[in-house]
C-alpha positions in Angstrom: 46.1 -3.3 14.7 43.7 -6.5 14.6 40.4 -5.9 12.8 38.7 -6.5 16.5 40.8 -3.2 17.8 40.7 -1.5 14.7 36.7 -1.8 15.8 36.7 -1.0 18.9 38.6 2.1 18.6 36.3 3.1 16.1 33.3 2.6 18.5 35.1 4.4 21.5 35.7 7.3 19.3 32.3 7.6 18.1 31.1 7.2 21.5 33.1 10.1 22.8 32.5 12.5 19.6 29.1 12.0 20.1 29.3 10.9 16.3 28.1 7.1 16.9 24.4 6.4 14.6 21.9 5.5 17.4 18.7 3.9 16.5 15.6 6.0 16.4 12.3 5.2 18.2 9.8 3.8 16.4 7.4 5.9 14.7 4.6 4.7 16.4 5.9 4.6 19.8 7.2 8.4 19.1 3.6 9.4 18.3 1.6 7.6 21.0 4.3 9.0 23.7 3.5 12.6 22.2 -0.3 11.6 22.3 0.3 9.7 26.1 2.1 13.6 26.7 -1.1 15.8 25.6 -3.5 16.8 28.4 -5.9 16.9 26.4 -6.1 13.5 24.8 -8.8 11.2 25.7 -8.8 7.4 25.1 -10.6 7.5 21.9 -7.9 9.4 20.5 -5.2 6.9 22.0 -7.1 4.0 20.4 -7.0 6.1 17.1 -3.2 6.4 17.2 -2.5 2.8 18.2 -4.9 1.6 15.4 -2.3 3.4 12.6 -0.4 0.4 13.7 -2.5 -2.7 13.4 0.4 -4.8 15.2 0.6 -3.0 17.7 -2.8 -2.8 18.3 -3.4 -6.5 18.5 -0.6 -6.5 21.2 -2.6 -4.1 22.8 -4.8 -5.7 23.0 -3.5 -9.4 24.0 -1.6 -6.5 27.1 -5.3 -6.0 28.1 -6.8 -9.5 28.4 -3.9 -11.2 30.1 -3.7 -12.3 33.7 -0.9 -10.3 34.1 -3.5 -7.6 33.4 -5.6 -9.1 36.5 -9.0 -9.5 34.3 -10.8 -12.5 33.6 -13.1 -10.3 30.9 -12.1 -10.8 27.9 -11.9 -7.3 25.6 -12.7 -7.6 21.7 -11.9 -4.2 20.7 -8.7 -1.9 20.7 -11.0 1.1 22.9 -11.7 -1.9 25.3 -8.0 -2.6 25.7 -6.8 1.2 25.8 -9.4 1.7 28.6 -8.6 -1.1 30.3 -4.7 -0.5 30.7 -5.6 2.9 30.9 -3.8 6.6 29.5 -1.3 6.8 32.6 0.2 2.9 31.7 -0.6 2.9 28.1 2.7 5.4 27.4 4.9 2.7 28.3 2.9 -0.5 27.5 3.3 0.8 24.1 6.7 2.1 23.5 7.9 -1.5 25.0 5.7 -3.7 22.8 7.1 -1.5 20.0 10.6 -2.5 21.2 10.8 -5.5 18.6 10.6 -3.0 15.7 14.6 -2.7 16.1 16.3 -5.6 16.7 15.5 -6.2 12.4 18.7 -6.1 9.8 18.3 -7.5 5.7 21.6 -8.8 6.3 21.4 -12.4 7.6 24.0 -12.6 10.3 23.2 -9.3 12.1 19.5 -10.9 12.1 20.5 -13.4 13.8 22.4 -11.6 16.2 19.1 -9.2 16.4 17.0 -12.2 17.4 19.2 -13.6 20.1 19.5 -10.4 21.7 15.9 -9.6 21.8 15.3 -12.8 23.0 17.7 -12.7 25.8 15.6 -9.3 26.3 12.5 -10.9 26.7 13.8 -13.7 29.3 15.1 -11.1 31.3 12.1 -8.7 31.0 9.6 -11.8 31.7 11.6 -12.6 34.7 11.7 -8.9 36.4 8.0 -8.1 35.2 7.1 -11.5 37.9 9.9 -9.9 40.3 8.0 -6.6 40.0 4.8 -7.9 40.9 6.0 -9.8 43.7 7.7 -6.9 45.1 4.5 -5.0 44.6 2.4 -7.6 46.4 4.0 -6.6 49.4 5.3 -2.8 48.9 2.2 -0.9 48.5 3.2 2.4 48.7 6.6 2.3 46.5 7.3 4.9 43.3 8.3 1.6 41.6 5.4 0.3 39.1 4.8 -2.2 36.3 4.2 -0.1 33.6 7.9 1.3 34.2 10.3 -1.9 34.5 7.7 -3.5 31.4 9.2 -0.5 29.2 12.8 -0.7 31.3 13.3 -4.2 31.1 12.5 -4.3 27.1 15.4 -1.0 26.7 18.2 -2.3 29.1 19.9 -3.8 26.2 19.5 -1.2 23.2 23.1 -0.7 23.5 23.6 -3.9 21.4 22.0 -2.5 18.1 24.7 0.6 17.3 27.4 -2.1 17.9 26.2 -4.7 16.2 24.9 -2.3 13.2 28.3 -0.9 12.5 30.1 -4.1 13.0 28.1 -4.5 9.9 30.2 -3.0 7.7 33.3 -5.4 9.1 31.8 -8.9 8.4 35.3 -10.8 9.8 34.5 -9.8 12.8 31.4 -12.1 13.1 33.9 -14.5 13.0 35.1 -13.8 16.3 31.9 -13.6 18.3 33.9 -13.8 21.6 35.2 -10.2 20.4 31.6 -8.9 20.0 30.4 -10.2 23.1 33.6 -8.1 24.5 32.6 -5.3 22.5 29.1 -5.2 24.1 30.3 -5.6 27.5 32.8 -3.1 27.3 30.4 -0.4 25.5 26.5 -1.3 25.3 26.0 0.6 29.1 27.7 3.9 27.9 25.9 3.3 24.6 22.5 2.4 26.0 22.7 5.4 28.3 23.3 8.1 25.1 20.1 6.2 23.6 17.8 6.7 26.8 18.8 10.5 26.3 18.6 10.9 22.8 14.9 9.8 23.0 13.8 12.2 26.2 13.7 9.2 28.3 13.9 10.1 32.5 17.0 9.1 34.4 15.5 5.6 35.8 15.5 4.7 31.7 19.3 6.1 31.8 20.1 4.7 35.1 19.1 1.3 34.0 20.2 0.9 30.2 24.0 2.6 31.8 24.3 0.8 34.6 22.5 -3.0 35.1 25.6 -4.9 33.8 28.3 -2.4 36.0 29.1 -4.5 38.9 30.8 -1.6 40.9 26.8 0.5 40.5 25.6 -0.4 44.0 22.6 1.9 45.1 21.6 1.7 48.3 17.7 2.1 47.3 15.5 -0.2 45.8 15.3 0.6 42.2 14.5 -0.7 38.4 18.1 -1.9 38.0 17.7 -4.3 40.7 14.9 -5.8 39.0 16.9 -6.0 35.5 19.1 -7.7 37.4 17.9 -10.4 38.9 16.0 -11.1 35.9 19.6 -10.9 34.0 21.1 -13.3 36.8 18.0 -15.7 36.9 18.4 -16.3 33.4 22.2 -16.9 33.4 22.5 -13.6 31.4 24.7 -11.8 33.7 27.8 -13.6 35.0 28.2 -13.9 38.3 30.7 -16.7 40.1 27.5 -17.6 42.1 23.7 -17.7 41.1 22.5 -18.4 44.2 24.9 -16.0 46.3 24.0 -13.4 44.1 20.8 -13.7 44.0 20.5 -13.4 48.0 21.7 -10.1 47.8 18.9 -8.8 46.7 16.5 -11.0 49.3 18.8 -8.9 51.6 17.9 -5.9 49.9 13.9 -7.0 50.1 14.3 -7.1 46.6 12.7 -10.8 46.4 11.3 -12.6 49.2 13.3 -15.3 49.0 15.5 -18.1 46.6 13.0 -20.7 46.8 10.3 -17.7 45.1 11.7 -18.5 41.7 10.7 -22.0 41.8 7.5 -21.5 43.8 4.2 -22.6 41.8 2.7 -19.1 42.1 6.0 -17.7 40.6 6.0 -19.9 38.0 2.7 -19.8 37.1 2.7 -15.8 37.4 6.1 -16.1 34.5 4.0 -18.3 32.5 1.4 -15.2 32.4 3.7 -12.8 31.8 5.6 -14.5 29.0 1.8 -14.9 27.6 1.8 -10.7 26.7 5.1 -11.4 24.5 4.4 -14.6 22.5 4.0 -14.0 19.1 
């Protein structure tokens, strides 16, 4: 059996003996979710437990003064920026820009492999954050909401870490990267579900970690995986035979308005915005 197999058996097994290592949430994100989760927590106390992580709390803070945001006032101060994005967001404005505090490894080559993948993340995440907001331009009265697919776009792909962190302990296989890309097609959805419910997620977290790369998961109702989607086929992330075919789908499914949105000056300038809250 070929290192590759030898691998992937490994992985399936783990999978199915519920034995595989899955990452843990961050600490921060774990306490400000617990915080977001008390009734009785005002945002004073929510600025306190964002300031333990002064990193965070700068992104917080960039979150609150960015046109994505809607606000031309500019905030100074973390209780400015909490109060501004407000206790009912700030649960998963925060557990996303805590995201990045995973895809790390001391071992050179898995960092790189950490780095593309979270930067594939944010391309698709930037790109069904504008989707979002174009949708809700229009759908007023929708479940669906930013606060959600920010957080869902930035998890879709935490099925990558387990593989890539015990493919770790079998270097050769790096040399192969056509194997691990199989790997992570063939696993990262069943992986990135197990995650979603290891951390208490809710099932639109599951659904869309499990299910955005499965070409036969066809709901019939607008949801976040569409979103991930597009985002995934906009950037070329998700292989489809046609872009463009594809991609009208989900103008048929009122998904997007239309294929000439994405290249629309209001699009574009509404990306730019968005990609703003994630630069470094």
């Amino acid at each position: 059996m070929s290192t590759e197999n030898a691998l992937l058996t490994i992985l399936i097994d783990r999978i199915n003996n519920d034995t595989l290592v899955l990452p843990t949430l961050p600490e921060i994100a774990v306490k400000v979710r617990q915080a977001a989760d008390d009734p009785e927590v005002n945002l004073m106390q929510m600025a306190d437990v964002i300031s333990q992580d002064p990193a965070l709390a700068a992104r917080m803070i960039k979150v609150a003064n960015s046109a994505f945001m809607g606000r031309s006032v500019k905030v100074n101060t973390l209780n400015q920026a909490v109060t501004r994005i407000g206790l009912r967001q700030i649960k998963n404005i925060a557990t996303a820009m805590a995201m990045e505090q995973l895809f790390v490894s001391n071992n050179k080559l898995i960092k790189t492999y950490m780095d593309k993948a979270w930067q594939k993340t944010l391309k698709v995440a930037c790109q069904a954050i504008t989707c979002m907001d174009f949708y809700l331009r229009v759908n007023k009265h929708t479940s669906l909401n930013k606060d959600t697919i920010t957080l869902a776009s930035l998890v879709f792909n935490i099925g990558v870490l387990p593989i890539l962190t015990e493919a770790e302990r079998h270097p050769e296989v790096f040399a192969n990267p056509s194997f691990l890309a199989h790997a992570i097609q063939k696993l990262a959805g069943k992986i990135g579900g197990a995650i979603m419910r290891e951390w208490g997620f809710t099932d639109e977290f599951v659904e869309v970690a499990e299910s955005w790369s499965n070409p036969n998961y066809k709901p019939d109702h607008v949801c976040y995986v569409d979103f991930i989607r597009v985002g995934a086929i906009a950037e070329g992330i998700l292989q489809v035979s046609d872009k463009a075919t594809s991609l009208k789908m989900y103008e048929d499914k009122s998904v997007i308005r239309s294929l000439e949105m994405f290249t629309s000056d209001e699009y574009l300038s509404t990306l730019e915005d968005v990609k703003s809250m994630f630069a470094e």
